[in-house]
N, C-alpha and C positions, 0 to 999 in steps of 0.2 A: 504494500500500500504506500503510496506516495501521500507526503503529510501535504500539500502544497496546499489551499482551501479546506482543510480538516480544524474538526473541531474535538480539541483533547483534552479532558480531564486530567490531574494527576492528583491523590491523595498524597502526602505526607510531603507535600508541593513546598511549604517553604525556607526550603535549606538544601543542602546537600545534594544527591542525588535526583531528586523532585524536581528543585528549583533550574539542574545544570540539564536536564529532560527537557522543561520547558522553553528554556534560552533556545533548545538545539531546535526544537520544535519551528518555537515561532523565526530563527534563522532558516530554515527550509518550508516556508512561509504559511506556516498553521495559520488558517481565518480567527482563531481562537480559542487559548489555554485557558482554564480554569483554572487553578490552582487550591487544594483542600487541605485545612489544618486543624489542630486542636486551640491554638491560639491566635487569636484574629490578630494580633498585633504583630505577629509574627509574619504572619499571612501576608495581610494588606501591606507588609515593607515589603514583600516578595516582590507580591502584584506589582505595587508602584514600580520597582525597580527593573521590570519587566515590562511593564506595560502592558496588563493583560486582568484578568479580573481574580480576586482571593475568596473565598467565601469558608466560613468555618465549618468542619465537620466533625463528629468521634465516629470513626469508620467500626467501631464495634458497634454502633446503634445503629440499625438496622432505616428506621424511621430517618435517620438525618442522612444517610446514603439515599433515598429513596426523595429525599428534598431535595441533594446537591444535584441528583438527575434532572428532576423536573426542573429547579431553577436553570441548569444551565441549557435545557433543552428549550425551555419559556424565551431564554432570553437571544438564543442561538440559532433555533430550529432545528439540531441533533446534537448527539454526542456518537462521531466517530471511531475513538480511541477512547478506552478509560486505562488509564494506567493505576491500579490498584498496587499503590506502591509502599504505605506508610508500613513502618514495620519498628521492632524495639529487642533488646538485650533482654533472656533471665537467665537467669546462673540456677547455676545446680545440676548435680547427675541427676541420678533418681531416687535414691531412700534418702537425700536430706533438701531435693525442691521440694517446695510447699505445694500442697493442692492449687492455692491461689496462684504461683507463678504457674504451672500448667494450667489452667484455666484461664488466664490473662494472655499467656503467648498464640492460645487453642484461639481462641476471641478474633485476638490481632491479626495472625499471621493465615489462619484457614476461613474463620464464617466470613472475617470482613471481604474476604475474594468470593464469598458468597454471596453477600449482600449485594456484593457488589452489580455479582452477574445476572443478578434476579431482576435489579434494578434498569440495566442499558439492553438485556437482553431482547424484551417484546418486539422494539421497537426497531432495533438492530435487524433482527428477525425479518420484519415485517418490509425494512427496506432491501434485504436483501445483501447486508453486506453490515459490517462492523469488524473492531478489533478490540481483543481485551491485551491490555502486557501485568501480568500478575509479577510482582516481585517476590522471588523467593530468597536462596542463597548458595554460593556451592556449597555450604552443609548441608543442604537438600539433598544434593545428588549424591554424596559424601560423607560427610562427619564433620560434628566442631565437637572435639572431643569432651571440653570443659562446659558445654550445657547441653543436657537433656532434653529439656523441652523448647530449647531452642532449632535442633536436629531435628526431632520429631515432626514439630511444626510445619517447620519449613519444606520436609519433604513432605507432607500433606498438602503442602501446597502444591506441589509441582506435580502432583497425583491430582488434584484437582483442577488443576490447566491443561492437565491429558486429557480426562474424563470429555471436560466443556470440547476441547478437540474432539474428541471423537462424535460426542452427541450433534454439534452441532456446524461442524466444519461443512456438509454438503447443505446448510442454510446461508454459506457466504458468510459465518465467523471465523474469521483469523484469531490466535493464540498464541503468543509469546508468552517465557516464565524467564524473567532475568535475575541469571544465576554468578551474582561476583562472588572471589573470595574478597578482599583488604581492601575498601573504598575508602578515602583521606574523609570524611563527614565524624560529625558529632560520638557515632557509636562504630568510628572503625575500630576494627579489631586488628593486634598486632601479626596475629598467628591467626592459621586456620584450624581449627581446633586446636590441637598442643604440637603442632609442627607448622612450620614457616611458610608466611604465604608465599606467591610467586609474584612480589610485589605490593606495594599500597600504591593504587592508580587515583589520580583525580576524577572528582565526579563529571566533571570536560568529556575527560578520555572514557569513561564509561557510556556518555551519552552518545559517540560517535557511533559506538556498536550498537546502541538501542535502533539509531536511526538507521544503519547499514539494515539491521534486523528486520527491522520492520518492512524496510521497504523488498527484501527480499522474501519477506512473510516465513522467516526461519524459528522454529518452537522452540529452539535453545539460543539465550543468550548469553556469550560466553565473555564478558569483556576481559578475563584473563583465558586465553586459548588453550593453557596447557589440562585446564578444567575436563576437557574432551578427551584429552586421551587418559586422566584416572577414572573418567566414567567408563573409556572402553574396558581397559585392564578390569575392573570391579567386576563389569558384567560379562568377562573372559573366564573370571576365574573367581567366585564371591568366597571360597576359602580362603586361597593365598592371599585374597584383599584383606578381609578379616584378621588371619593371622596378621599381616602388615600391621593393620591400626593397633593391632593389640601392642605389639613391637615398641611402635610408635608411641603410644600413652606411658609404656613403661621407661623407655628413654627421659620422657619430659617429667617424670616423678621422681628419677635419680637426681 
């Protein structure tokens, strides 16, 4: 899909990754970015700085997903793109995370890509063409070894950007899941899980591969490359991957 006249939402729009999305966007000449946050102050310096509009959202409440649609479809005439992107850190394996961090991350990182797609879908549908980009992470496809329901999450999600693929791709939905390790933003991580990323890239350089992505309508978004070939290996051999991570975890506990 070519963004040229498109009209794109992004949640977790005002910062980081979000905001370097929409810059790329409206530079490959988006009619117009929405941009979605939890803090309007935060937001609306986006927008301004962007030129484009902020409007507040909590992508776990189903209801104000379901507003940010209709507002920007009211004031737009569609939403082409929704990029379901906000997302957040929690720690913990699993006998000492709290219920409440796995049910906060469950919230965040899976219903809100549900909400989401409940919301742009009819209409997507009905015109015969739309695109969702879900942000996941490579711990999706992988492992962060020092959170649990951070992994878990995030590979529900990228299970859930399948799914919508499969269900609805011969209705004219396109499906991205953009999967980085070390993005330089508020919650980059320094490792990927407990072994070392293949870099910390700027959210810039991330956004170039959103846009290469999109327009080649590719379901994986890889802005570190090397991501591809541990998902080949993994799915070559899911023992010898396993035993690796185990390896791997034991090194970074020495």
């Amino acid at each position: 899909m070519e963004l040229q006249g498109r009209v794109a939402v992004i949640t977790g729009g005002s910062g980081g990754i979000g905001q370097a999305m929409a810059k790329a966007f409206l530079n490959e000449g988006a009619k117009a970015v929405v941009l979605a946050d939890l803090s309007e102050e935060a937001v609306q310096a986006a927008a301004r700085e962007l030129g484009c509009t902020g409007m507040v959202c909590n992508v776990t409440d189903e209801k104000q997903i379901k507003s940010l649609v209709e507002k920007t479809i009211s004031e737009h005439g569609q939403v082409d793109l929704f990029c379901s992107n906000a997302g957040a850190g929690g720690q913990g394996l699993l006998i000492d995370a709290a219920d409440e961090v796995w049910q906060n991350q469950w919230e965040l990182h899976v219903m809100a890509h549900v909400y989401a797609a409940r919301a742009v879908l009819p209409s997507m549908i009905e015109r015969g063409e739309g695109y969702l980009l879900n942000t996941s992470s490579a711990a999706g496809l992988l492992a962060a070894l020092g959170s649990g329901p951070y992994t878990v999450t995030k590979a529900a999600a990228v299970k859930l950007a399948e799914f919508i693929s499969i269900t609805h791709g011969d209705e004219g939905i396109r499906v991205s899941v953009l999967c980085p390790q070390g993005v330089n933003t508020a919650m980059a991580p320094r490792a990927l899980g407990d072994g070392q990323t293949d870099g910390i890239i700027e959210p810039d350089v991330l956004a170039v591969t959103v846009v290469d992505c999109i327009r080649e309508e590719r379901f994986h978004v890889l802005p570190h490359p090397e991501v591809e070939d541990y998902v080949r290996r993994k799915g070559d051999d899911i023992d010898r991957w396993l035993h690796g991570m185990r390896r791997l975890r034991k090194r970074s506990m020495e």
